[in-house]
C-alpha positions in Angstrom: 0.0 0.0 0.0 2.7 2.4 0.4 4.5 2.1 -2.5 1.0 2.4 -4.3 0.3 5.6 -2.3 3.9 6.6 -4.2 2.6 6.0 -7.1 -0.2 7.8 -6.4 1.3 11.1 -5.3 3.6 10.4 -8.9 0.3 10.5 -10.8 -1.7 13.5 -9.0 0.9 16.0 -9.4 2.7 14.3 -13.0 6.0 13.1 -11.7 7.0 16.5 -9.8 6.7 13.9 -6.4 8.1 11.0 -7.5 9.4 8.1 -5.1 12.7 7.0 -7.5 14.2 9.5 -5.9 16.3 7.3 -3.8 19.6 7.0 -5.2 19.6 11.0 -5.4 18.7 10.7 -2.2 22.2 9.1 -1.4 24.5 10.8 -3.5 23.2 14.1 -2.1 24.0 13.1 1.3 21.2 11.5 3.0 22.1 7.8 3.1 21.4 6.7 6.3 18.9 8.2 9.4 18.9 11.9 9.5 20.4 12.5 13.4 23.4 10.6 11.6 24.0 12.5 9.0 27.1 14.4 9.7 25.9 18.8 9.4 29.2 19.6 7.4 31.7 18.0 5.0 34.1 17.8 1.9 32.3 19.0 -1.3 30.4 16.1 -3.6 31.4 15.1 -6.8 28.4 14.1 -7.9 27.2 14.4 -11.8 22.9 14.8 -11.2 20.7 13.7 -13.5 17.2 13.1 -13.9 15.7 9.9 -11.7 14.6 6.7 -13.2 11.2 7.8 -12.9 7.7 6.1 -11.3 6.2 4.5 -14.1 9.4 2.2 -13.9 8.1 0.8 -11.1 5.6 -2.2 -11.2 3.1 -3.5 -8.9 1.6 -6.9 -9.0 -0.9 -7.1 -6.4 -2.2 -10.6 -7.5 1.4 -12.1 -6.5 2.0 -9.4 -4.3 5.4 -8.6 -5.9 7.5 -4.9 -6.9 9.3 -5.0 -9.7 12.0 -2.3 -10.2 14.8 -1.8 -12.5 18.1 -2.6 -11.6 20.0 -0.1 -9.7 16.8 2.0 -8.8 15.8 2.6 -5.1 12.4 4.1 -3.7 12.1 7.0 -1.2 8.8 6.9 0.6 9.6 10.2 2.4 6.9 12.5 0.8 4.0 9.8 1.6 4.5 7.0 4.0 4.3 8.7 7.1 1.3 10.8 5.5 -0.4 8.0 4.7 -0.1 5.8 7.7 -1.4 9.3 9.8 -4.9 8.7 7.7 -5.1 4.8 8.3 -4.6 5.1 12.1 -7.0 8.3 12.3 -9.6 6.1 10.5 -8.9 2.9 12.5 -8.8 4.6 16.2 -12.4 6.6 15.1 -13.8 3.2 14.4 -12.1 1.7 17.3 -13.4 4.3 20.0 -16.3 5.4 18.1 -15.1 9.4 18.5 -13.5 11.9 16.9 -9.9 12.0 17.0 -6.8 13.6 15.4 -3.3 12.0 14.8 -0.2 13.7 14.6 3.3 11.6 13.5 5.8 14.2 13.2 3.6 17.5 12.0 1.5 15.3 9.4 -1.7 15.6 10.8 -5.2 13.4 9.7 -8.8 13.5 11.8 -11.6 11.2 11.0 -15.2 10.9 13.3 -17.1 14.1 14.4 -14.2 16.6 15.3 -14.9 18.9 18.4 -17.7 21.7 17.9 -14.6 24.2 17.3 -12.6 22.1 14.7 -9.4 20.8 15.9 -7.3 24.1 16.5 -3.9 23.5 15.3 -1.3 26.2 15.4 0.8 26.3 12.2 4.7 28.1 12.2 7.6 27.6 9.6 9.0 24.6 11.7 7.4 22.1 14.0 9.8 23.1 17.1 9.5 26.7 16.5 8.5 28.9 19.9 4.9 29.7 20.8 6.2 33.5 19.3 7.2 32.2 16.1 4.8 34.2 13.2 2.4 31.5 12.0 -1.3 31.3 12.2 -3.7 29.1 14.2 -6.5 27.3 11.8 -9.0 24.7 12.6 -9.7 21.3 10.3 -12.6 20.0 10.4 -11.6 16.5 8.4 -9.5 15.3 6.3 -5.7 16.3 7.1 -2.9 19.0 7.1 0.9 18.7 6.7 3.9 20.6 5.8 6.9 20.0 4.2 10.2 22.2 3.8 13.7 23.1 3.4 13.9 24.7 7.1 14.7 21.7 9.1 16.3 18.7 7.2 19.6 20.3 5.5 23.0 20.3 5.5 26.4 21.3 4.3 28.8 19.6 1.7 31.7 22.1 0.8 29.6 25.3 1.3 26.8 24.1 -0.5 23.1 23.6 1.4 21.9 20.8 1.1 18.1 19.3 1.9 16.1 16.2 1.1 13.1 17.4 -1.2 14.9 16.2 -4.2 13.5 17.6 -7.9 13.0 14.3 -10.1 14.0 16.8 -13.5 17.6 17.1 -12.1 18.4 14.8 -9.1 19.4 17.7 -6.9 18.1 19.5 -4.2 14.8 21.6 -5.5 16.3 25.5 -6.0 13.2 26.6 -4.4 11.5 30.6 -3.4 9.6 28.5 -0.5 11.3 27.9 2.9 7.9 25.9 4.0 4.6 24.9 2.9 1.7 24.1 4.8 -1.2 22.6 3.1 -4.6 21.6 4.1 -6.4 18.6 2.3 -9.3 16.2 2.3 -6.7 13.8 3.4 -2.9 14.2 5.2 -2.2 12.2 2.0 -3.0 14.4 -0.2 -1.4 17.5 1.8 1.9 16.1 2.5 2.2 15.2 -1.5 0.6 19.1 -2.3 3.2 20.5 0.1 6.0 18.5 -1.3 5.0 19.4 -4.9 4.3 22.8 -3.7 8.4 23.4 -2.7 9.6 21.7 -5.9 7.2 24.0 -8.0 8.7 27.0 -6.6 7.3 30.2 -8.3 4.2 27.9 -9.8 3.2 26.8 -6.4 0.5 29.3 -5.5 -1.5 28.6 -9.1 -1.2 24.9 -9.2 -2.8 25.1 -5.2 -5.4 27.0 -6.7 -6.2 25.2 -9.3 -6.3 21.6 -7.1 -8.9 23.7 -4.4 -5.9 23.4 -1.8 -5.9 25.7 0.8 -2.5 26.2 2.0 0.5 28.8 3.4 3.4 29.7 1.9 6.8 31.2 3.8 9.4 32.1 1.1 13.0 32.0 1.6 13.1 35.4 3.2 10.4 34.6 5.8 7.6 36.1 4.1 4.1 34.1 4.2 1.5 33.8 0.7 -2.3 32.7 2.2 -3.5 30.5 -1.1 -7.5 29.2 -1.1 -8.7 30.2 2.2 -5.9 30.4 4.5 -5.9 32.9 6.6 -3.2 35.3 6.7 -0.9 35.6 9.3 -1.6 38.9 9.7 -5.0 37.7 11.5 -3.1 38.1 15.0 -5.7 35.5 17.5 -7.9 34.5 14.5 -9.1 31.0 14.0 -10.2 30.1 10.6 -11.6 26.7 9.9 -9.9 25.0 6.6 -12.7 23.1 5.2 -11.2 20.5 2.5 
């Protein structure tokens, strides 16, 4: 199922999210778990190039079987974690018959009645920033909200910043105007692969969100927020909007 939810996010936004990212992936850096990835080293020599690409990949569900290429590898970062928030919303609203709201990590999902309110969810450029941090405080009703970014997952190889939202044209870090992107969705599914998408885009980002009906938040480079489909702007100091996917 996650690979097929890979697949999926390949699909919905034409190959701009695209899980044969993997070996890039490594050669950028990022082969092993993040807290072990040293902050600093010796400039890459690395030739990028564009990724293998999804429709590579294969899926027999009748013998249960993947079938990639020979040398490709799959990153699940943009939808696993996403994915598995929406499962275990659904699964613990059946379970206690209630509403409820699951967070893994910033990607959030609800499923059963949510509280008369909404659940109010403050919203910042990273997960660990202070209560003082500019950001806005929204309420989802259903469905789910997530952010992806540049902000927290980066490091250095000979002066150069690197990061792990990988564009599948080149095979290199994204050179994106957006530091974060927050986007609200009728599933954390679909927000998680909108944000991604929305950071690879760059200067396309707002349009495509408002063409898909995706309410979401934008914080450029230089710490400047764009309100897209609804958000409200953090300029409503104390406000609580309700994001209705």
């Amino acid at each position: 199922m996650a690979i097929e939810e890979s697949l999926q996010a390949a699909r919905m936004t034409d190959g701009i999210v695209d899980p044969t990212i993997g070996h890039a992936l490594e050669l950028c850096g990022y082969d092993r778990d993040f807290s072990e990835v040293p902050s600093d080293g010796p400039a890459l020599k690395v030739r990028y190039q564009r990724v293998p690409g999804w429709r590579r990949v294969r899926i027999d569900r009748a013998r249960r079987s993947v079938t990639l290429p020979p040398g490709v590898r799959i990153d699940l970062g943009a939808t696993a974690k996403a994915g598995c928030a929406d499962r275990t919303a659904r699964s613990a609203a059946a379970a206690t018959r209630t509403g409820v709201l699951v967070n893994l990590g910033g990607d959030l999902a609800v499923a059963g009645p949510p509280p008369p309110d909404g659940w109010v969810v403050r919203v910042a450029d990273r997960h660990d920033a202070p209560a003082e941090e500019p950001g806005v405080t929204v309420a989802i009703r259903h469905g789910g909200l997530a952010s992806s970014g540049t902000a927290a997952r980066r490091w250095s190889r000979g002066g150069q910043t690197m990061h792990h939202l990988i564009d599948p044209a080149t095979g290199a870090p994204a050179e994106s105007c957006w530091r974060t992107v927050s986007v609200a969705a009728a599933s954390c599914l679909e927000a998680n692969i909108a944000s991604t998408a929305s950071v690879i885009l760059g200067t396309k980002a707002p349009q495509w969100l408002d063409e898909c009906g995706f309410a979401a938040r934008l914080v450029t480079t230089a710490g400047f927020s764009v309100s897209v489909g609804g958000w409200p702007s953090d300029a409503c100091h104390g406000d609580v909007d309700a994001l209705t996917p």
